[in-house]
Each structure stands twice: as structure tokens, then as C-alpha cells.
Backbone as CSV, one residue per row, in Angstrom:
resi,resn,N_x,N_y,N_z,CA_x,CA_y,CA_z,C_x,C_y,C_z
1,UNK,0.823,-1.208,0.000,0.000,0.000,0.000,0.860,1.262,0.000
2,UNK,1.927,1.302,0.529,2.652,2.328,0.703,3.177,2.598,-0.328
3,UNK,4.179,1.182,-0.932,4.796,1.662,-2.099,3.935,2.394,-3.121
4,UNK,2.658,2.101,-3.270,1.579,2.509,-4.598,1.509,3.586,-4.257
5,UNK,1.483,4.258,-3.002,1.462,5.702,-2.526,2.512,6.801,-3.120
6,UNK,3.886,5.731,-3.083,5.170,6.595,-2.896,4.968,6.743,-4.862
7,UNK,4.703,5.515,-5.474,4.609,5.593,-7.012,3.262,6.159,-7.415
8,UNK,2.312,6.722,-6.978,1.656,7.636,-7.538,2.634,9.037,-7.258
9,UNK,2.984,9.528,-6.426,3.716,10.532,-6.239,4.634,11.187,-7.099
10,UNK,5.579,9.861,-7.440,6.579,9.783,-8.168,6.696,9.812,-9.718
11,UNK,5.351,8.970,-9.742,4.097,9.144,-11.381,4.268,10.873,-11.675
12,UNK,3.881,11.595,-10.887,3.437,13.164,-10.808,4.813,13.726,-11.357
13,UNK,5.875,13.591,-10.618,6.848,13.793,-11.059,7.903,13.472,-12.171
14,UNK,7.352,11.967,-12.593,8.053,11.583,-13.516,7.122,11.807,-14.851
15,UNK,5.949,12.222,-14.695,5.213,12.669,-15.836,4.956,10.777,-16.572
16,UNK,4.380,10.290,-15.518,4.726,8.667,-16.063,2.669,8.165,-15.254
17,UNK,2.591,6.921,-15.545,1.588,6.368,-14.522,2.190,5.468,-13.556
18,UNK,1.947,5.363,-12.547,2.443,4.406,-11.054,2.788,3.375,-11.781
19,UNK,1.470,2.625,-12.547,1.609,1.357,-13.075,3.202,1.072,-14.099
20,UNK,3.877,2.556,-14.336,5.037,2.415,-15.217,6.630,1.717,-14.249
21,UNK,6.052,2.104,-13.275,7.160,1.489,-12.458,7.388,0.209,-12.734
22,UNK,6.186,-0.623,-12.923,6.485,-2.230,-12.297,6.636,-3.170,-13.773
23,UNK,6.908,-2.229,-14.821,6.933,-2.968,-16.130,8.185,-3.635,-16.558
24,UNK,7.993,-4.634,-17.211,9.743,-5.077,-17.956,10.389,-4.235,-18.633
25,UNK,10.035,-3.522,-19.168,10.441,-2.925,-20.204,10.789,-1.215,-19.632
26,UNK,11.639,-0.660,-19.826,12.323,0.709,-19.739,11.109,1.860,-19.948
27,UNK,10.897,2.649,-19.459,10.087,3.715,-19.955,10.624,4.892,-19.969
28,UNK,10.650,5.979,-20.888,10.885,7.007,-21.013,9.674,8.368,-21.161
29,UNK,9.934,9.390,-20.877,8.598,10.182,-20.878,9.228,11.612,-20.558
30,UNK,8.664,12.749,-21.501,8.652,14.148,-21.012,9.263,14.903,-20.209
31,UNK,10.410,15.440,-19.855,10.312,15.960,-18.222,8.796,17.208,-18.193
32,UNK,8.759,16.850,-16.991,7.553,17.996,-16.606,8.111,18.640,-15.291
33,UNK,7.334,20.081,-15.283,7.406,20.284,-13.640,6.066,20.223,-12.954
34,UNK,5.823,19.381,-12.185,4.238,18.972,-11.739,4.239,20.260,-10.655
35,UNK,2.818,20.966,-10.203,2.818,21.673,-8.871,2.883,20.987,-7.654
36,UNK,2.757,19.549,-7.360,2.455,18.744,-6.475,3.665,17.885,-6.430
37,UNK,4.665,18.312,-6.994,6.357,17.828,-6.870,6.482,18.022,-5.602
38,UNK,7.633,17.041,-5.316,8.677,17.157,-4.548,9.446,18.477,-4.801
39,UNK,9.586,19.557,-4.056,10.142,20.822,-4.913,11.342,20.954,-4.026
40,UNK,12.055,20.085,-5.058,13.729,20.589,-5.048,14.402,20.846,-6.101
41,UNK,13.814,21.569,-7.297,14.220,22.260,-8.268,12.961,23.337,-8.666
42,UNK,13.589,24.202,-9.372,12.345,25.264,-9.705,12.163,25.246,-11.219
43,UNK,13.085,24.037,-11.720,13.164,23.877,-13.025,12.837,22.385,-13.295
44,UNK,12.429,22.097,-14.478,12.598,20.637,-14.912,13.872,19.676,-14.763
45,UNK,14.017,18.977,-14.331,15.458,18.616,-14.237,15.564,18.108,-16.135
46,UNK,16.542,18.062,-16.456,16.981,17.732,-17.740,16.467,16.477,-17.983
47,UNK,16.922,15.812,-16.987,17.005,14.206,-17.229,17.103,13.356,-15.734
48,UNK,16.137,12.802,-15.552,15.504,12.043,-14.139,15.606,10.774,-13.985
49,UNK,15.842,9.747,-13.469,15.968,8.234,-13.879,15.622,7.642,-12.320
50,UNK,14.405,6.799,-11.892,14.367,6.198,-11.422,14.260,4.783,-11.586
51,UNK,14.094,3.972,-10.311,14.339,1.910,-10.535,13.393,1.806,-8.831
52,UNK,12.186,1.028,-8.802,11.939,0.339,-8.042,12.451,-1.327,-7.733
53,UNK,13.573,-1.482,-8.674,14.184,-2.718,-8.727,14.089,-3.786,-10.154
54,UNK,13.022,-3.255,-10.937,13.117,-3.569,-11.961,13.194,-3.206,-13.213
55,UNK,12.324,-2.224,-13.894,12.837,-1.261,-14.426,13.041,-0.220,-14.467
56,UNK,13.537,0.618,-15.458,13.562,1.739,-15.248,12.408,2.869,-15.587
57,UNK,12.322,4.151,-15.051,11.715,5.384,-15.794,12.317,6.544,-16.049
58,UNK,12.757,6.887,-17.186,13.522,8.235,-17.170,12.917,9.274,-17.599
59,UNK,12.753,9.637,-17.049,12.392,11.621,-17.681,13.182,12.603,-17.767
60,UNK,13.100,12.944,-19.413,13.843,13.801,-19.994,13.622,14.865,-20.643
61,UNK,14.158,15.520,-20.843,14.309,16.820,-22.210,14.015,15.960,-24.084
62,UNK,13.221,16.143,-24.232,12.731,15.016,-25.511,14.134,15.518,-26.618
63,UNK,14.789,16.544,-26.131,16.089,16.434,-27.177,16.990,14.933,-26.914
64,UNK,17.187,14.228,-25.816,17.644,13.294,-25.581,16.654,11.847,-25.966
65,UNK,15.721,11.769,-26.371,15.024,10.758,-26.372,15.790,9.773,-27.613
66,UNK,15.869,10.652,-28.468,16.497,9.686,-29.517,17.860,8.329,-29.192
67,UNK,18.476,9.290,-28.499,20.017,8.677,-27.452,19.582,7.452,-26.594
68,UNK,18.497,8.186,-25.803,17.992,7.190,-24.561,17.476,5.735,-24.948
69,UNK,16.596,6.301,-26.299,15.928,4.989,-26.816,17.002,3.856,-27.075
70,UNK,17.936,4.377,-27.487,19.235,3.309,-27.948,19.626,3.034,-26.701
71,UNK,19.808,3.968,-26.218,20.661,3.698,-24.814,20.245,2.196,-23.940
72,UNK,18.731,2.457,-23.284,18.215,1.535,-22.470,17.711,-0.040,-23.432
73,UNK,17.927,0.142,-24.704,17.483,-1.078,-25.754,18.367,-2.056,-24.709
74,UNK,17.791,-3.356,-24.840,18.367,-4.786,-24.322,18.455,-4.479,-22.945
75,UNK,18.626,-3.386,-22.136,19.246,-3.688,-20.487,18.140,-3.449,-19.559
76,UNK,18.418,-4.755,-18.842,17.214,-4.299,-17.670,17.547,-2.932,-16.758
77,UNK,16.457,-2.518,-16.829,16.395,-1.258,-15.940,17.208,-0.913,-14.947
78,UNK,17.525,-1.672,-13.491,18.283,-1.230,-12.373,19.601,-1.453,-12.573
79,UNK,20.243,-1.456,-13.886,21.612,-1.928,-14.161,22.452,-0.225,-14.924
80,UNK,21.106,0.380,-15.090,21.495,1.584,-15.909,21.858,2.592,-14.690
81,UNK,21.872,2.279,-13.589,22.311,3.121,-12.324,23.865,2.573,-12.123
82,UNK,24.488,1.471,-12.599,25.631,1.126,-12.669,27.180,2.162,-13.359
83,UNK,28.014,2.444,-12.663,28.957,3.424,-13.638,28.791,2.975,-14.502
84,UNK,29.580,1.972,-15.236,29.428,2.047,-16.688,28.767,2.409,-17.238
85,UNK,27.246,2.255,-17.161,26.261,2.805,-17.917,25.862,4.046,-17.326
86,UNK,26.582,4.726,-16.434,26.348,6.311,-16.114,27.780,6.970,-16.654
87,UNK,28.596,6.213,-17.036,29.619,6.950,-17.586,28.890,7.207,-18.945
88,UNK,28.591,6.446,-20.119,27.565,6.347,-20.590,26.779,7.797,-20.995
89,UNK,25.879,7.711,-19.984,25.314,8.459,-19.722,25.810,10.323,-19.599
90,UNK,26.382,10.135,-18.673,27.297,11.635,-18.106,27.829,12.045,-19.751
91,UNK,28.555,11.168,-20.336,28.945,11.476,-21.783,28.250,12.323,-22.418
92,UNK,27.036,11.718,-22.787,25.868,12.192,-23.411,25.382,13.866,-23.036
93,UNK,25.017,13.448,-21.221,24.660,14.897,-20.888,25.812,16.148,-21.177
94,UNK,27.063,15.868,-21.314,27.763,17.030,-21.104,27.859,17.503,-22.344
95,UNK,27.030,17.206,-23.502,27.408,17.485,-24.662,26.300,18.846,-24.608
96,UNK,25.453,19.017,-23.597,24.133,20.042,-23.635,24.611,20.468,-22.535
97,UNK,25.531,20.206,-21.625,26.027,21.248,-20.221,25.726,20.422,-19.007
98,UNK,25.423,19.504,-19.265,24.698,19.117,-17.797,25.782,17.675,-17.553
99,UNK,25.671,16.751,-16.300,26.210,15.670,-15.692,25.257,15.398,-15.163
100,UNK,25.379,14.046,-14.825,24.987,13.610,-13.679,25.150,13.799,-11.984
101,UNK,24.304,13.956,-11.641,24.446,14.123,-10.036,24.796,12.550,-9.157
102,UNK,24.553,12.597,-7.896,24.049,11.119,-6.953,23.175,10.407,-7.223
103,UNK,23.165,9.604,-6.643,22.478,8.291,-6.850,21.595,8.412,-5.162
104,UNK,20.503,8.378,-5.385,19.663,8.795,-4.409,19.113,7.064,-3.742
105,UNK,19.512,6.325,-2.901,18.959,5.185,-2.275,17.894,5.498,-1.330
106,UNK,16.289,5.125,-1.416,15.561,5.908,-0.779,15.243,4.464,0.182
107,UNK,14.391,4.371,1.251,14.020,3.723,2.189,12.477,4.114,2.519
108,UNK,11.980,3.020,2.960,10.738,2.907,3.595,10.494,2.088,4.802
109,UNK,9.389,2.647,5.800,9.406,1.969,6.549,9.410,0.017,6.825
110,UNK,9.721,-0.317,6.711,10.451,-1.955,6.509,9.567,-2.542,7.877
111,UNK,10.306,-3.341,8.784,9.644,-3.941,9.931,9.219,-3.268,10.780
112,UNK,8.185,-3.562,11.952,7.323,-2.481,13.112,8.312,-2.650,14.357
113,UNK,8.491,-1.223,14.421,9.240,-0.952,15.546,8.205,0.083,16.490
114,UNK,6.914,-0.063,16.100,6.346,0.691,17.197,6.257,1.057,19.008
115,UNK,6.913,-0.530,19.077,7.010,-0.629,20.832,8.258,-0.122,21.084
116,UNK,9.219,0.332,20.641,10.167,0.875,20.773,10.731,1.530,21.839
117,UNK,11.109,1.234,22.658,11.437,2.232,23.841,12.735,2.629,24.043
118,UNK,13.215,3.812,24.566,14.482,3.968,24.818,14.477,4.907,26.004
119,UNK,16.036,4.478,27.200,16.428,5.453,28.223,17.334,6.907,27.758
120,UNK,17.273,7.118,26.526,17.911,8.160,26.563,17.121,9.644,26.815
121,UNK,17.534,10.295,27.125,16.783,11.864,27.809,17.049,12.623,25.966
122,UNK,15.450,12.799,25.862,15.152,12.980,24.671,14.129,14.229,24.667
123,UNK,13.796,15.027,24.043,13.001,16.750,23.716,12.436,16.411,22.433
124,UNK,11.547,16.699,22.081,10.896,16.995,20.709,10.533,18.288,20.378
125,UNK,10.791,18.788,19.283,10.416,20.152,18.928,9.257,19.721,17.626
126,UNK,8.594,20.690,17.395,7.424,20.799,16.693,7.875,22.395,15.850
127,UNK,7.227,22.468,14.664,8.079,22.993,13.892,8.470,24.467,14.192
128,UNK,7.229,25.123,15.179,7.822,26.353,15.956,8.917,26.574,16.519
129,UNK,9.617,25.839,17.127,10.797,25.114,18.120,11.786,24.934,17.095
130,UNK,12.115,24.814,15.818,13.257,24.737,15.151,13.880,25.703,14.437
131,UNK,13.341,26.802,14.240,13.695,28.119,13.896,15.011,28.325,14.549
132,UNK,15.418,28.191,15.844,16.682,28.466,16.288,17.654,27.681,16.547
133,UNK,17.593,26.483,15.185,18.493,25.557,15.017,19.343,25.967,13.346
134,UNK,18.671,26.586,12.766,19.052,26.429,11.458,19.976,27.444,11.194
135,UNK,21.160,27.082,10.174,22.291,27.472,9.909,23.223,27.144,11.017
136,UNK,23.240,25.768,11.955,23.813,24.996,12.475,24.789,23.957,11.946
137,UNK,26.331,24.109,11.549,26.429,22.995,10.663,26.153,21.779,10.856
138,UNK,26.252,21.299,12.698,26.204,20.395,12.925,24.915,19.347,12.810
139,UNK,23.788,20.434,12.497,22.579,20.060,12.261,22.163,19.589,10.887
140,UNK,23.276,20.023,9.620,22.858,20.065,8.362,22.388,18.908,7.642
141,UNK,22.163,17.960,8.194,21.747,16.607,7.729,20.359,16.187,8.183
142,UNK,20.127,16.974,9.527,18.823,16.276,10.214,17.806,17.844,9.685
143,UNK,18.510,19.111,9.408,17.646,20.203,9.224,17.515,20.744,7.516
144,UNK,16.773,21.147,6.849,17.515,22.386,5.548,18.102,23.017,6.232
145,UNK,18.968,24.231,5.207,19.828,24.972,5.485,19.080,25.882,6.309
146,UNK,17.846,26.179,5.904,16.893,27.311,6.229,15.647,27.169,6.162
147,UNK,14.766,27.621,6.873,13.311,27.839,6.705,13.128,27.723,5.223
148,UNK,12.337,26.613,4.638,11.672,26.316,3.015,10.205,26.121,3.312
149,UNK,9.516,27.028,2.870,7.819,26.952,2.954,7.510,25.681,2.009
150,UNK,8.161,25.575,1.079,7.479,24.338,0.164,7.808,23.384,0.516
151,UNK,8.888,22.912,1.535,9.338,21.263,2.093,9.666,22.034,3.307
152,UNK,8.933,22.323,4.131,9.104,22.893,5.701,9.800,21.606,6.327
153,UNK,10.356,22.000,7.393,11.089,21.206,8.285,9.933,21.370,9.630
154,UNK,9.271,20.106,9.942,8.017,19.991,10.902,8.159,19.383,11.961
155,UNK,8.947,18.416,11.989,9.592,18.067,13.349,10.803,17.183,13.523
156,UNK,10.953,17.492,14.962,12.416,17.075,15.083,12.541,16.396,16.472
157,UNK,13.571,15.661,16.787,13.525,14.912,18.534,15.651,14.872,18.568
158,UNK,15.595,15.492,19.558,16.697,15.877,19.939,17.147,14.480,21.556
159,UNK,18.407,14.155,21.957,19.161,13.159,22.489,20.013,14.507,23.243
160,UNK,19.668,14.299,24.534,20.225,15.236,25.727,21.713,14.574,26.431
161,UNK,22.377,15.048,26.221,23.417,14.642,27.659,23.535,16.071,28.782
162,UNK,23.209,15.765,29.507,22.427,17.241,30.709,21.820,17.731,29.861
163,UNK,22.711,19.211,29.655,21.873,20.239,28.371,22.168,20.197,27.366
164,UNK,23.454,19.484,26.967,23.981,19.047,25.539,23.377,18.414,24.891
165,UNK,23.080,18.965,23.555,22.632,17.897,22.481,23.492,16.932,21.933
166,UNK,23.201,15.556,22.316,23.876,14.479,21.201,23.918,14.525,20.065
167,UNK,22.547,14.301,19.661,22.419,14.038,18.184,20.966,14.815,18.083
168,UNK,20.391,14.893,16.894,19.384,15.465,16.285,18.462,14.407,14.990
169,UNK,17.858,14.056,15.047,16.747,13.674,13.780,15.713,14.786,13.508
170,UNK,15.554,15.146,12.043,14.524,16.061,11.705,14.090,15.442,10.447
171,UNK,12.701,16.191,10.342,12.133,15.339,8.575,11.551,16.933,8.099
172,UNK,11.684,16.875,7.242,11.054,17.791,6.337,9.674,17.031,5.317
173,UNK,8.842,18.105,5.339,7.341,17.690,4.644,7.952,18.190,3.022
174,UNK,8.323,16.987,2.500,8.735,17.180,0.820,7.089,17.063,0.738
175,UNK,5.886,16.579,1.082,4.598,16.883,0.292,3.961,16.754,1.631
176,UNK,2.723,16.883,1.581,1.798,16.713,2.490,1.828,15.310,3.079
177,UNK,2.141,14.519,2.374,2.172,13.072,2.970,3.696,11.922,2.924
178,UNK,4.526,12.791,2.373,6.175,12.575,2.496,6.580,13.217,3.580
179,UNK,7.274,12.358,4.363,8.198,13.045,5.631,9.569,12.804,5.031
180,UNK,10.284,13.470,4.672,11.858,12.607,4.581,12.696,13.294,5.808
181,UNK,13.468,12.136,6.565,14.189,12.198,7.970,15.577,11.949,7.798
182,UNK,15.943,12.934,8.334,17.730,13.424,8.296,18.025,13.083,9.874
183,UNK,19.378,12.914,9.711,20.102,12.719,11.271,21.221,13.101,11.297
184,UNK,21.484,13.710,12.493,22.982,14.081,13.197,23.008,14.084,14.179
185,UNK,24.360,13.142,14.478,24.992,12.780,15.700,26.389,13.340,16.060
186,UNK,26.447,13.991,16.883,27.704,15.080,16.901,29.160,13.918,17.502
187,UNK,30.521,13.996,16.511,31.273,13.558,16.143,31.761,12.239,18.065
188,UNK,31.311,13.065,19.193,31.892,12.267,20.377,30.617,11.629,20.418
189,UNK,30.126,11.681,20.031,29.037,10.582,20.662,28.272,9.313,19.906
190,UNK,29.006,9.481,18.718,28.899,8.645,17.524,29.207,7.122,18.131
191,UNK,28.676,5.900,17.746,28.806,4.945,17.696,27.912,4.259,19.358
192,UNK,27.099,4.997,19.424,26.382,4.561,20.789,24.974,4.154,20.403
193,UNK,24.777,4.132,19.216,23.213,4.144,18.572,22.149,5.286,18.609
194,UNK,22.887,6.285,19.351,22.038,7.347,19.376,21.113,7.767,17.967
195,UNK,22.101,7.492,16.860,21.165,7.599,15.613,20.451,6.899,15.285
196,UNK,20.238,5.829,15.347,19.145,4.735,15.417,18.256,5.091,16.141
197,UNK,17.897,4.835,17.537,17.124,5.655,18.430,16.513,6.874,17.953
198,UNK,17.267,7.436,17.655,16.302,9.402,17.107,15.676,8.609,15.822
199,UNK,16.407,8.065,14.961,15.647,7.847,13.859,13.837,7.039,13.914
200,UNK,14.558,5.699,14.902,12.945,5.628,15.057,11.879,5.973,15.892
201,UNK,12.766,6.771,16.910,11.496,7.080,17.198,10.576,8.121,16.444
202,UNK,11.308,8.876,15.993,10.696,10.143,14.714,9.977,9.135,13.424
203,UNK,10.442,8.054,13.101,10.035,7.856,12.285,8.399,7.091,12.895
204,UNK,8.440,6.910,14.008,7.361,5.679,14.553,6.053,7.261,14.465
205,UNK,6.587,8.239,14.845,6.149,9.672,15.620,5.479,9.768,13.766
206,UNK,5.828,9.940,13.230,5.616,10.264,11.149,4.631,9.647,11.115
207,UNK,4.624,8.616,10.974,3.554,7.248,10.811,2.128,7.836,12.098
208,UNK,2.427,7.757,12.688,1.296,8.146,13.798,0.307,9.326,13.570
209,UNK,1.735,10.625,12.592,0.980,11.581,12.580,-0.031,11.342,10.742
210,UNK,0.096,10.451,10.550,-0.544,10.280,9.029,0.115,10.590,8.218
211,UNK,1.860,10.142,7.980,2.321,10.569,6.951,3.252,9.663,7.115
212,UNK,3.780,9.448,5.495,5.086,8.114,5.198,6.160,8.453,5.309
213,UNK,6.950,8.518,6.408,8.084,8.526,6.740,9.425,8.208,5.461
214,UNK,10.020,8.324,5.074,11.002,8.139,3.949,12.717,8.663,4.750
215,UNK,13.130,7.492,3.852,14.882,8.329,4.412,15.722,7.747,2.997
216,UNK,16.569,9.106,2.604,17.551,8.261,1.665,18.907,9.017,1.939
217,UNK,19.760,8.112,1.205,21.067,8.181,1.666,21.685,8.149,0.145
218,UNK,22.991,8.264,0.028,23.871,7.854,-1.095,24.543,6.434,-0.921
219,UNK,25.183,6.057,-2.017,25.475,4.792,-2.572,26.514,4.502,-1.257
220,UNK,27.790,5.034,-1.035,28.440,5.028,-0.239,28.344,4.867,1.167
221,UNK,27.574,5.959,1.595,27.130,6.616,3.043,26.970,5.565,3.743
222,UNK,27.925,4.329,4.097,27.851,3.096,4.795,27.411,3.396,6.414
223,UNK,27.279,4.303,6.830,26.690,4.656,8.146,25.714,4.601,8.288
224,UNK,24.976,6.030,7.236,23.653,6.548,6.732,23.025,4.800,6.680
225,UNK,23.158,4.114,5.838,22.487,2.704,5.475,22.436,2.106,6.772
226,UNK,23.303,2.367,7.443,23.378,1.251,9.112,21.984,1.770,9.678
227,UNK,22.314,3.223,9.835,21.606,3.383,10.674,19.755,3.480,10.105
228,UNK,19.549,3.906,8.761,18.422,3.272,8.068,17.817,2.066,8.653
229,UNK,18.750,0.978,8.183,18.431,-0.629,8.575,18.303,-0.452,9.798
230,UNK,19.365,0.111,10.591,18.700,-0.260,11.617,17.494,-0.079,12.823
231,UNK,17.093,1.131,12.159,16.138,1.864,12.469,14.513,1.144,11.770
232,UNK,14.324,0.577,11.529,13.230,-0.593,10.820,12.611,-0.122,9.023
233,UNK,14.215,0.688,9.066,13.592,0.847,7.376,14.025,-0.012,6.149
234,UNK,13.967,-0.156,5.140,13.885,-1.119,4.305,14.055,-0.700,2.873
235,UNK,15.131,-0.742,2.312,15.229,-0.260,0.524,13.760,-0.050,-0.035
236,UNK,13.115,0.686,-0.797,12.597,0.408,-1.226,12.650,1.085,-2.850
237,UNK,13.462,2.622,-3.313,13.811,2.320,-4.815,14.818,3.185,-4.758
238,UNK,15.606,3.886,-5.865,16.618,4.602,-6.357,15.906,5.729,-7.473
239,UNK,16.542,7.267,-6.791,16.595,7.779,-8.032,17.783,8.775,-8.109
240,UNK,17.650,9.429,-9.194,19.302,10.224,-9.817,18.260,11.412,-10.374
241,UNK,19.390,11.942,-10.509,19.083,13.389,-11.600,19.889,14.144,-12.115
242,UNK,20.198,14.376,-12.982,21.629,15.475,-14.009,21.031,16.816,-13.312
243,UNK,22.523,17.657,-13.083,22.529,18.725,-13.051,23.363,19.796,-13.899
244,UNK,23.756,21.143,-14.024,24.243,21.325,-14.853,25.418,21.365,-14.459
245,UNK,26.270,21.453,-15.926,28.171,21.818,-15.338,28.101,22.618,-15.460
246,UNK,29.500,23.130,-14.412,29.979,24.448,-14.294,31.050,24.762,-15.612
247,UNK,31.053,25.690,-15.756,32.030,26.558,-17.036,32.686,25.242,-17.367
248,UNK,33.871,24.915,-16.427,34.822,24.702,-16.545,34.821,22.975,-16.842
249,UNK,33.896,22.213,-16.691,33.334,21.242,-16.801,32.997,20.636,-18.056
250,UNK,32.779,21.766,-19.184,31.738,21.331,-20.533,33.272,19.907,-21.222
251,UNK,32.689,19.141,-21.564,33.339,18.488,-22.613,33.877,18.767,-23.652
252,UNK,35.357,18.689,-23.872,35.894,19.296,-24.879,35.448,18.742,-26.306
């Protein structure tokens, strides 16, 4: 039920139908900018590529369609997130200015951790209460940089040592019914699970309040993933997006 939630959403954005996710076959389609996006661009992205694990959906600039069509011929979908076939790729884009960005590993809530309890001395703020956190570096993972009316940052649960903050979890409302949840755990206090802990309990707190909790990380971020898993979330797809190059970047 959830996933059909997260792929109508993603439908909106990819200018695609939900049902395009779960096909054999590669799909390509339009970029659009939907009003009911995820708004972390104010532009179309060039070129969009998601994988729920089987195939792919890319949304593009229809100047690339011709390329793409060749491109994705014969390969199953979640293989085109592979370098090779993003070297590939990146090729292509820099010939119009743009690269590829990250590789976005997103998560969903996975097993019930609702009974969850923990002794750590813990605060929750509600989104009034976070105004005098932001432009914190140490926060920059669990907060935005700044107050964003279109993906507000709505709540957060903070890990006390006396008056010291440990660590921090915050989610931002990417839509009315997307929470996506960031964490930071300040460098001495790392490796105690404190991030696990903030994570679920915020995430158990999401779910309660009527909304789907989400967390993603990058390919690498072998922490970020620990503490995902271990927090009761669960892979559930990948997406990417080209951005543009700088000057100095274009392909000779």
C-alpha cells in the first residue's frame, strides 16, 4: 500500500503512470514540472531516472530521447544506475552542459518498531521550536539549510546529555504526505546508537501523525544505510538526476 502511494507521487513527477514502475520494459517520458512535486528544483530537471528494482523510468528533455531509446534497448532497468552505464550516460549529458548528479537510495518503513522504547533523555520540537536551530552545521543533515515553505522542516527529537545535544533527527514535509528524515549525531558521541534511536522514534512519531516517513542516503554513506536498517527501514527504490556543469566542466 505504501509503495503505490510513494509511485503515484513519483508518477506526478516523472510525468509517467504508477503502473510504469512495475513494467519489464524501460520507460521514457517528457520531463515535466508537476505543482504537487517534490520541490527541489524550480526547473525541470533535464534528465531524471528512477528503478523500483526492476525497471527503469527516465524523464527527460525530448532532445535526448532519440540517445535514450538506444541507450536503455536490451538492459534491464536497475543496471542503468551502474557506472558504466552512467559513464555512458554523463557522456551524453555534457554534450548540452549538464552531468549527472548522486544516486539517491531511498528507504521505507520496513519492519514495526512501534514498541520501541528507549532510556535516553530525549526533547521533541514541533516545527515552531526549530527556527533556532538552522544554519547549524552540525545540524545540516537532520535540518535544511533554512526555513523552506514548500518542504518545511516539521519536526524534530533531539538526544540530551544534561543540556547538551547528542544528536538530532529532523524530517522535512517534501509533500503533504512525504516526511523525509535526516540525522545528526555530533562527532563524540557517535557509535552509541544514538542515531538509530532518534531515527525511530521520529520515524514511529511520522507514521502516527498520518504521513510516510522516507529516508535516503547515497550509494556510499555506509553509516547513513546502518543506521536506516537499523532503524526498521527497508530499501525500497533509487533515483538520480543530471545537473548542470559548471564553465569549466563542458566536454571538450
Amino acid at each position: 500500500m505504501i509503495d503505490h502511494r510513494i509511485k503515484e507521487q513519483l508518477a506526478l513527477e516523472f510525468n509517467c503512470s504508477p503502473a510504469d514502475f512495475d513494467h519489464n520494459e524501460n520507460v521514457i517520458t517528457k520531463s515535466c514540472l508537476h505543482e504537487n512535486r517534490r520541490k527541489f528544483s524550480d526547473d525541470p530537471f533535464f534528465l531524471q531516472m528512477a528503478t523500483f528494482g526492476d525497471n527503469a523510468v527516465i524523464s527527460a528533455d525530448e532532445v535526448l530521447h532519440p540517445w535514450l531509446d538506444g541507450w536503455v534497448k536490451g538492459k534491464n532497468g536497475f543496471w542503468l544506475f551502474e557506472q558504466h552505464n552512467f559513464y555512458e550516460l554523463d557522456l551524453e549529458l555534457r554534450k548540452y552542459g549538464f552531468k549527472m548528479s548522486l544516486t539517491h537510495h531511498m528507504f521505507l518503513p520496513g519492519k514495526d518498531t512501534s514498541d520501541f522504547r528507549t532510556d535516553l533523555k530525549v526533547k521533541w520540537l514541533e516545527q515552531k521550536d526549530i527556527h533556532p536551530f538552522y544554519g547549524r552545521e552540525e545540524f545540516s543533515n537532520a535540518l535544511c539549510d533554512r526555513f523552506k515553505p514548500e518542504r518545511p522542516d516539521v519536526l524534530a527529537v533531539i538526544a540530551l546529555d544534561g543540556e547538551k545535544i547528542m544528536g538530532m533527527a529532523g524530517c522535512s514535509a517534501d509533500t503533504p504526505l512525504m516526511w523525509q528524515i535526516g540525522i545528526d549525531v555530533l562527532p563524540e558521541y557517535r557509535g552509541r546508537g544514538i542515531g538509530k534511536t532518534l531515527v525511530t522514534l521520529l520515524k514511529n512519531e511520522v507514521i502516527k501523525r498520518g504521513a510516510i516517513p522516507y529516508y535516503g542516503t547515497s550509494l556510499s554513506n555506509i553509516f547513513s544505510w546502518k543506521i536506516a536498517l537499523g532503524s526498521g527501514f527497508a530499501p525500497a527504490w533509487i533515483e538520480t538526476e543530471s545537473r548542470p556543469c559548471n564553465d569549466n566542466e563542458f566536454a571538450k
